[in-house]
C-alpha positions in Angstrom: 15.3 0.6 -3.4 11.7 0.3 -3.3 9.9 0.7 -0.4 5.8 -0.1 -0.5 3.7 0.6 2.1 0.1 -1.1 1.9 -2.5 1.1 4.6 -5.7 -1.4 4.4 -8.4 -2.1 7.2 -8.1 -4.3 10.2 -8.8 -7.7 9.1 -6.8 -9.9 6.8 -5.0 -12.8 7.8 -1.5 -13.5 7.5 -1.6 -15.6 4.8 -3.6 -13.0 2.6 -0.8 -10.1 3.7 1.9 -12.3 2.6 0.5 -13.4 -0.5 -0.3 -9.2 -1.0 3.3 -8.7 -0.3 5.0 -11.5 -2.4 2.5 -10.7 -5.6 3.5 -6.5 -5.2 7.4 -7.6 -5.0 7.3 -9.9 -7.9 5.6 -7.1 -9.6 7.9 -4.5 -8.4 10.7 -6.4 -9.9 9.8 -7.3 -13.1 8.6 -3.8 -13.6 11.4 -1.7 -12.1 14.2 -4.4 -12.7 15.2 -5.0 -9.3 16.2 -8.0 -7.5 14.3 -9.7 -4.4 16.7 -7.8 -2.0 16.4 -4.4 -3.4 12.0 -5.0 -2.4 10.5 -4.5 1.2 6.6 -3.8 1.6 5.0 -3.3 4.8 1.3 -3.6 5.5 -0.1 -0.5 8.2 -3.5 -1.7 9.7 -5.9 1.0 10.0 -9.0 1.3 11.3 -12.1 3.0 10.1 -12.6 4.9 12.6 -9.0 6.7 11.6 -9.2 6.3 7.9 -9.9 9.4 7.0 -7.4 11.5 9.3 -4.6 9.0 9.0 -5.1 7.9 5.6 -7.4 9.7 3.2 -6.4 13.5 4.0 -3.2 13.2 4.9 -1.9 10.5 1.6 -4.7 10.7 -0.6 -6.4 13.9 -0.3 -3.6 16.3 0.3 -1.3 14.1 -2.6 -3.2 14.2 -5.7 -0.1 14.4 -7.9 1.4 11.3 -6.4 -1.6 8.6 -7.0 -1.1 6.5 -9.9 -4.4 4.8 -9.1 -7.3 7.1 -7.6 -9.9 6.1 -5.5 -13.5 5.7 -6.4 -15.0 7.2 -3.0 -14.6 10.8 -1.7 -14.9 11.4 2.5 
């Protein structure tokens, strides 16, 4: 049962989050073979201002081994 959890900035409206979550469960199930039901993605807001102790130490920094996709900035 796949659970995704999108951590972006404050800032996008509802319609874009939806769309973000709809377009990462269709992927999810084509890729991992799983129907609608098995898929849940949530979207955390997070501010700037808490990016880097919320996000970027704690799930980027301290997981190196667990990112598929890297990103391009350091903090």
């Amino acid at each position: 049962m796949p659970h995704v959890i999108v951590k972006a900035w404050p800032g996008k409206t509802e319609d874009e989050k939806k769309r973000l979550a709809d377009a990462i469960t269709k992927h999810v199930m084509e890729i991992f073979e799983y129907g609608d039901e098995a898929v849940s993605v949530a979207i955390e807001e997070v501010g700037p201002e808490s990016w880097k102790t919320d996000v970027y130490e704690p799930d980027i920094k301290a997981k190196p081994n667990q990112l598929y996709k890297k990103p391009g900035y350091e903090m």
